[in-house]
C-alpha positions in Angstrom: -4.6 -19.4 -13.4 -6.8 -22.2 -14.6 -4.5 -24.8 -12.2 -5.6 -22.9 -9.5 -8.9 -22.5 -10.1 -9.3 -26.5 -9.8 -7.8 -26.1 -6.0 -8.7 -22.6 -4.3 -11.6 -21.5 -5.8 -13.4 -19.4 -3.0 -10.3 -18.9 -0.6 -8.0 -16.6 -1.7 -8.1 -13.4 0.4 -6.3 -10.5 -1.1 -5.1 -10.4 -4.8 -2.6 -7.9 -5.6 -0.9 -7.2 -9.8 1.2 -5.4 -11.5 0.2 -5.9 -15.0 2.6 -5.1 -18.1 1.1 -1.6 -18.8 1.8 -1.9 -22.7 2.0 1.0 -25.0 -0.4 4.2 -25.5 -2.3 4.3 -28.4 0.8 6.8 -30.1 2.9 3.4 -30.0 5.3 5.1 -27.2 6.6 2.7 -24.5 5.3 3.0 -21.5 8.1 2.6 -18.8 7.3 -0.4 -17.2 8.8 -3.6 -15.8 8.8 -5.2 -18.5 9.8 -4.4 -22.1 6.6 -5.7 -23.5 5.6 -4.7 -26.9 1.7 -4.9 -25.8 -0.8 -2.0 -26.8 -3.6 -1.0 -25.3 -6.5 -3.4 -26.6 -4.0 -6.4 -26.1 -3.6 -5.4 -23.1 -7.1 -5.1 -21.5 -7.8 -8.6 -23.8 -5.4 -10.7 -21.9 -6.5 -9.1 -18.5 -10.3 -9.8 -19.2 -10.5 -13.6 -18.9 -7.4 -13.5 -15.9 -9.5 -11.0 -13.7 -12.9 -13.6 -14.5 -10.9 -16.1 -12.5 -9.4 -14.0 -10.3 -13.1 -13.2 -9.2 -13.4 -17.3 -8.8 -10.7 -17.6 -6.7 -11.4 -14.8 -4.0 -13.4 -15.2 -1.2 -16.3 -13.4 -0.4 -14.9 -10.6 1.3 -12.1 -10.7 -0.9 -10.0 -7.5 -2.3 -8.4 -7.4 -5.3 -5.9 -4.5 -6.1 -4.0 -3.4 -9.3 -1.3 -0.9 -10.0 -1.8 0.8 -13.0 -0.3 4.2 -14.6 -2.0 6.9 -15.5 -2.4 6.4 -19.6 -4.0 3.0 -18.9 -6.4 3.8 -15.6 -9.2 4.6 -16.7 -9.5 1.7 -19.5 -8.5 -0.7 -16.8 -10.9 0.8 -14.2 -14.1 0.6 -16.6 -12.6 -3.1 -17.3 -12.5 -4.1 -13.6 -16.4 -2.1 -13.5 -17.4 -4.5 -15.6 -15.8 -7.9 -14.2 -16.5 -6.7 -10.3 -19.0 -4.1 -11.3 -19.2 -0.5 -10.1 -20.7 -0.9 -6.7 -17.5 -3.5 -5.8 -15.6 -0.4 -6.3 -13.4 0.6 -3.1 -11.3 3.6 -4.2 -8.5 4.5 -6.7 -5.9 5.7 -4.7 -2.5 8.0 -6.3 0.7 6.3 -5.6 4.5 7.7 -5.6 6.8 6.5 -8.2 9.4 9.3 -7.6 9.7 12.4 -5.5 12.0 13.8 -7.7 12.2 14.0 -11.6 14.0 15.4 -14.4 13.3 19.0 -15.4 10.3 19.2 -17.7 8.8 22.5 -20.1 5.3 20.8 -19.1 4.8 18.8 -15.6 6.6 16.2 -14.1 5.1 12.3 -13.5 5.4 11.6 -10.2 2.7 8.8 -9.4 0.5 5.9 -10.8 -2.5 4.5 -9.5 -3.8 1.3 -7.2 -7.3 0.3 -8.6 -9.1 -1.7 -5.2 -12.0 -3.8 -5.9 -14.2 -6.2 -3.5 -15.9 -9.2 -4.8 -19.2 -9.0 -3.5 -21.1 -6.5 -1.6 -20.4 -7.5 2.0 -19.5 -4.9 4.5 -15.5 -4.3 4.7 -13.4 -2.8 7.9 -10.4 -1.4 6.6 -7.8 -1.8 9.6 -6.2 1.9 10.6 -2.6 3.5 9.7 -0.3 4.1 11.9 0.4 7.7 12.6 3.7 9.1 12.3 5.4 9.1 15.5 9.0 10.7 14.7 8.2 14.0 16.1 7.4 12.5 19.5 11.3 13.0 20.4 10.8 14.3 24.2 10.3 12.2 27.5 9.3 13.3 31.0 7.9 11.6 34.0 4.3 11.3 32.5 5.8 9.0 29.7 4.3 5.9 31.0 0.4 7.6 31.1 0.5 10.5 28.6 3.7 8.9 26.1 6.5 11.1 24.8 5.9 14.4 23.4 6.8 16.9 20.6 7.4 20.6 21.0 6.0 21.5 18.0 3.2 24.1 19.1 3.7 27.7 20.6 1.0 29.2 22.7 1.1 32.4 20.9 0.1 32.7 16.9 -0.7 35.6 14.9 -2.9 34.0 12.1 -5.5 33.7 15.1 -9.1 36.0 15.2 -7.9 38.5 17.7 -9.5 38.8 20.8 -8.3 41.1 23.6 -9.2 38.4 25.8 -6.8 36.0 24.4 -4.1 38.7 24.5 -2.6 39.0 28.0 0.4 38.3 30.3 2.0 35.0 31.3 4.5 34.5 34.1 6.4 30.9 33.8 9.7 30.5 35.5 9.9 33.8 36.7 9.6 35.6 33.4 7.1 37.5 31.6 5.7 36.2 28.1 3.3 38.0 25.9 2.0 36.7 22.4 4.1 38.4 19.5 7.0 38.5 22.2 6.9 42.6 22.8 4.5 43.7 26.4 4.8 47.1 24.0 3.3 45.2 21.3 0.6 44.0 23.7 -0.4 47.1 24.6 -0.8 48.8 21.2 -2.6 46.1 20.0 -5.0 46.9 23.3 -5.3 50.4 21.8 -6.9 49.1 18.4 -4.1 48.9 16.3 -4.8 45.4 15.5 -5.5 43.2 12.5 -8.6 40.5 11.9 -5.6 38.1 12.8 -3.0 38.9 15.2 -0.6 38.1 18.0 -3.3 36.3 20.4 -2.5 33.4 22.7 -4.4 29.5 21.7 -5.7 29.1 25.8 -7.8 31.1 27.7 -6.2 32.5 30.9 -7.9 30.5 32.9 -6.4 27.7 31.4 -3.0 28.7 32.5 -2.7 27.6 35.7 -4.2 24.2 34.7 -1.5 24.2 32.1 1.5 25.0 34.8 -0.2 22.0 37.4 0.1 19.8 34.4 3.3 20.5 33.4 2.1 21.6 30.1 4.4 24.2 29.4 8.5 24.2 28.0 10.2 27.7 27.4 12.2 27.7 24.2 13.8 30.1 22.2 11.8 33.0 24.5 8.5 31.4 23.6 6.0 28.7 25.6 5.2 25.7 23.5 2.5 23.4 24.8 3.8 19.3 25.0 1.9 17.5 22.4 1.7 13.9 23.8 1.2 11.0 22.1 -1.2 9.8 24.5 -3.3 12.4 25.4 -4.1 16.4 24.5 -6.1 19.1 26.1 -10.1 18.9 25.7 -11.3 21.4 23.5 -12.8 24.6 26.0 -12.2 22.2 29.3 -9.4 22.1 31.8 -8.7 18.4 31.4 -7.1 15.4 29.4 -8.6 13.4 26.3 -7.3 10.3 25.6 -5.8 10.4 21.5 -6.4 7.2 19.4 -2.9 6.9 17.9 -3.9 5.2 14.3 -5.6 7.3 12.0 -8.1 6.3 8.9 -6.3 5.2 5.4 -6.9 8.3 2.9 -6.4 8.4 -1.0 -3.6 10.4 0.2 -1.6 7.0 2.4 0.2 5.9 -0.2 2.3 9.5 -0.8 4.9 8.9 1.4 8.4 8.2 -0.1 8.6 4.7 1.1 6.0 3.3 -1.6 8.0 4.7 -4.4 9.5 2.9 -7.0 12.9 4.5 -6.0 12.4 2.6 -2.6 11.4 -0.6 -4.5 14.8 -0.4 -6.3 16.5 0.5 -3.2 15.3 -3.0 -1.8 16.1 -5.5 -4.7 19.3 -3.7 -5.0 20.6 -4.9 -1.4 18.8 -8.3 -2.1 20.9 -8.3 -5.2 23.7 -6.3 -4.8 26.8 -8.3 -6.1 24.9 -8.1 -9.4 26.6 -5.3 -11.3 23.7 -4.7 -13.5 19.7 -3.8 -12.8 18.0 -6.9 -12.5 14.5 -6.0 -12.7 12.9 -2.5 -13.8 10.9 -0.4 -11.3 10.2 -2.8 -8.9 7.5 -1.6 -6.5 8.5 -1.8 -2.4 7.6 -4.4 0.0 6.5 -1.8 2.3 3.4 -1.1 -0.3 2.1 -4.5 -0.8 3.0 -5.1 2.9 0.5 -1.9 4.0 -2.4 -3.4 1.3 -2.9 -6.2 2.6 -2.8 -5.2 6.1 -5.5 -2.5 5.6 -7.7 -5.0 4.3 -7.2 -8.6 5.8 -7.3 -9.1 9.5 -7.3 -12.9 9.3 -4.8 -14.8 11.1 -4.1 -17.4 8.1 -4.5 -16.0 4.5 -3.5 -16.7 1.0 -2.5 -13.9 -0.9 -2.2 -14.0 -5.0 0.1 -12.2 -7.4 -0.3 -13.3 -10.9 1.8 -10.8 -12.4 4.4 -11.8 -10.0 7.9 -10.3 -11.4 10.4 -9.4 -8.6 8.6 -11.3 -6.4 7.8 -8.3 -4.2 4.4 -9.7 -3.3 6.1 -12.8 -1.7 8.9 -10.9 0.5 5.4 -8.4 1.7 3.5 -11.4 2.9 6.9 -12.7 4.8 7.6 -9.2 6.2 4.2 -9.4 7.1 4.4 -12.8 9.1 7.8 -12.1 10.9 6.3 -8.5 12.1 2.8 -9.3 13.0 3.2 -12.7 13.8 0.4 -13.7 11.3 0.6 -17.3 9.4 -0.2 -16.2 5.7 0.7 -17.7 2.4 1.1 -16.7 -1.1 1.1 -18.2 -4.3 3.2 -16.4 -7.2 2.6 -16.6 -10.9 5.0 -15.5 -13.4 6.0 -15.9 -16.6 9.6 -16.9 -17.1 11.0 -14.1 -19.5 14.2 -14.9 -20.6 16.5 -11.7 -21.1 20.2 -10.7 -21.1 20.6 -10.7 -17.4 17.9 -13.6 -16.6 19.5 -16.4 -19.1 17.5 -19.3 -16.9 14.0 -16.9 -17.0 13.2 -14.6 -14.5 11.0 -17.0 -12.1 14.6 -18.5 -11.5 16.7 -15.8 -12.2 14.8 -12.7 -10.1 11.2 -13.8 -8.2 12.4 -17.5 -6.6 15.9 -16.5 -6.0 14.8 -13.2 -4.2 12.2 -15.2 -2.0 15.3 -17.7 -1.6 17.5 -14.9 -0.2 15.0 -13.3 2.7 13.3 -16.6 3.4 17.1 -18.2 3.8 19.9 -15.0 4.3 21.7 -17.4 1.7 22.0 -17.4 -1.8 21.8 -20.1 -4.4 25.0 -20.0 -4.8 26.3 -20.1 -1.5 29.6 -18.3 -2.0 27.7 -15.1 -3.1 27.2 -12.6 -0.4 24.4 -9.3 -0.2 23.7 -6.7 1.4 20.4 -7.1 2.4 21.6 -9.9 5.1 23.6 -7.8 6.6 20.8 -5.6 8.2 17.6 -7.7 8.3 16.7 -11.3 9.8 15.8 -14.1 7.3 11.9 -14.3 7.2 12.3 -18.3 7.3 9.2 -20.4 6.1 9.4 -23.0 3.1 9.2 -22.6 -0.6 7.6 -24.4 -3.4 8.7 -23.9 -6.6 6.5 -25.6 -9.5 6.9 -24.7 -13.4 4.1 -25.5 -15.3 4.1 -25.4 -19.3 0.0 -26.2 -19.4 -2.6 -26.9 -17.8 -3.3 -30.8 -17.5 -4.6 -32.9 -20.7 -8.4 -33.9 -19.9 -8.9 -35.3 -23.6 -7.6 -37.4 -26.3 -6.5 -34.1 -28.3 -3.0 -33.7 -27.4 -3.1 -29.6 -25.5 -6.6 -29.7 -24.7 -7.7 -27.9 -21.1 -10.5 -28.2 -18.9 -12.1 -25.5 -20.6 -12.0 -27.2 -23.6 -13.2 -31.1 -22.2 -16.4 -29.5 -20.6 -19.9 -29.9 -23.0 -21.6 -26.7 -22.3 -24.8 -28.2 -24.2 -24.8 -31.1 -21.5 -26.0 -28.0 -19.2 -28.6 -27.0 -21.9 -26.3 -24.2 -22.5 -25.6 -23.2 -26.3 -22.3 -23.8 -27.8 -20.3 -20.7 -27.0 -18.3 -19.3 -29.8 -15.9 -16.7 -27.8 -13.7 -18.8 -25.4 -13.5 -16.1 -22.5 -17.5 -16.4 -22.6 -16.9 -20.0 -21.9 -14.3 -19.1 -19.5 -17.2 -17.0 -17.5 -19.4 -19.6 -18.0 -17.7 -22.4 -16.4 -16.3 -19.5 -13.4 -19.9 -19.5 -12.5 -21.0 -22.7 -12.9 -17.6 -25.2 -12.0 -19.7 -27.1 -9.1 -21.4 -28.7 -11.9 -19.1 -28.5 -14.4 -16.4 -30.2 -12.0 -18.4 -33.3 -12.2 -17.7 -34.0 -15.8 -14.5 -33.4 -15.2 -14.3 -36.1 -12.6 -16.5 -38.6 -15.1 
């Protein structure tokens, strides 16, 4: 963190982590992707000074987002108040681990959390999601204007206000319709022997013929159904077409869907790594979430994008999803540390996060005789790789291990000598202009 502070202070766009989540205070592990034996004030103590330079590093309009589970939210939330404060707040937003679960006496633990902060108080456009499209199965020969349609809406209901006006006949194709299906139900219900709610139809009569000149009308399984386009619907109380936007506003709700889950993140490394007859990385999160973060908040053509709590290297293999699919030109920068475990003997920056990034960038693996699935159904993203492992941060003194942060005189600035290092840390965040100069001298 403090190597890139020297170099792109100001101009990263979007940050995104997945911090070890540690233990509760009970001392129970917390399942997370790594088998860390941090509790909770550890925890927030190693984030504090990271998230002061993260601030550094982001631009203006920057967004910073964190994935954190439920026993550690609301500690890391009041932590990220106080390093972005509360008015940089953008939303905390559930997020689907698992749709299923073991059976539980008490309640199952489907979700976690994303945290999403800006730095300053400029105005942000979130971009619109996509809405889901798979019901719009059926074509006709409005497709090019109105788009396909879905057949999901009968005319008639019966948890409609009743209205005797709304209940009448229909001829369509040479047969007779009534709401409810029965003209002997009709009529009773014309008697008064109706409900608050009952069989009524959703147009007006004089809508009908409208409907049949449009071609709004399918007979199936002895009801109408109205075509819901993709394009266009029915105005509200008018005989004529509306055009439909076809994205709708992100919700705290987006990220519910199955294809953010953790079992979907596993899913993915799996193929990257499939020869591998044992789990390289625990819960991974997908692509496809990291890929739909940035997206709602960056709409720049050539970003850089953070992770320093890289681990799979999912963040990497979002921003090169990103760049095949919307043709953008951004970058990322990974930082990890290289854990060394039973099934990573070289660390996992070699072992997991750069091979990954080698496998989509390149279809290939390291070791060229090793084949995966993952090639088998999806195009290499391309792009080049830089790989750099760095044990400190450069020597700027005599004192063998001595750092930046340690070189700079805060009393040269009038300042007094600060006695907590991650006060000095905030200090020189604020203030590197100046203290940059020193460093040059």
């Amino acid at each position: 963190m403090q190597n890139l502070y020297i170099q792109y202070q100001g101009i990263i766009d979007v940050i995104y982590i997945d911090p070890p989540y540690g233990k509760d205070d009970m001392g129970n592990f917390a399942n997370t992707n790594y088998d860390n034996n941090l509790d909770r004030n550890t925890l927030l103590s190693s984030l504090y000074p990271r998230l002061l330079l993260a601030r550094s590093l982001m631009t203006d309009d920057g967004v910073i987002f964190c994935s954190i589970d439920d026993k550690n939210q609301a500690y890391v939330k009041g932590l990220m108040d106080t390093v972005f404060g509360e008015n940089c707040f953008l939303f905390c937003a559930p997020r689907i681990t698992k749709k299923g679960g073991k059976s539980t006496d008490t309640i199952a633990l489907n979700n976690d959390y994303i945290l999403a902060y800006k730095k300053s108080e400029v105005s942000l456009v979130f971009s619109r999601e996509d809405k889901d499209i798979s019901k719009y199965t059926y074509a006709d020969e409005h497709e090019a204007e109105r788009g396909k349609y879905a057949l999901s809406q009968p005319l008639d209901y019966n948890s409609l206000q009743y209205s005797e006006t709304m209940d009448y006949e229909i001829e369509l194709e040479g047969q007779k319709f009534y709401p409810g299906g029965s003209k002997e139900g009709m009529l009773d219900r014309h008697n008064g022997n109706h409900g608050k709610t009952d069989w009524v139809w959703r147009w007006g009569e004089k809508a009908i013929p409208w409907g049949k000149e449009n071609d709004m009308f399918v007979i199936k399984n002895g009801r109408i159904y109205t075509k819901s386009y993709l394009k266009i619907r029915k105005k509200r109380g008018k005989n004529e077409f509306e055009k439909i936007d076809p994205t709708k506003s992100f919700t705290t709700l987006s990220y519910l869907e199955n294809q953010y889950s953790n079992d979907n993140g596993k899913k993915e490394l799996t193929n990257i790594f499939s020869e591998s007859k044992s789990k390289v990385f625990d819960n991974p999160k997908p692509s496809e979430l990291i890929k739909t973060l940035i997206k709602m908040v960056c709409d720049k053509e050539n970003a850089i994008i953070l992770d320093f709590y890289a681990g799979s290297g999912t963040t990497g293999q979002a921003v090169l999803k990103l760049n095949q699919e919307e043709g953008t030109h951004y970058q990322f920068i990974l930082c990890t540390a290289n854990e060394i475990t039973d099934t990573t003997p070289n660390g996992i920056a070699y072992d997991v996060t750069a091979e990954r990034l080698r496998r989509v960038m390149t279809g290939k693996a390291s070791d060229t005789a090793v084949s995966f699935q993952w090639q088998d159904k999806n195009k290499p993203y391309g792009d080049s790789l830089d790989v750099y492992e760095v044990a400190q941060i450069k020597d700027n003194a005599a004192a063998p291990g001595s750092t930046p942060f340690d070189v700079i005189d805060e009393t040269a600035y009038g300042c007094q000598p600060f006695t907590n290092p991650v006060d000095k840390i905030r200090w020189v965040c604020e203030h590197f202009d100046n203290a940059r100069k020193e460093l040059e001298d």
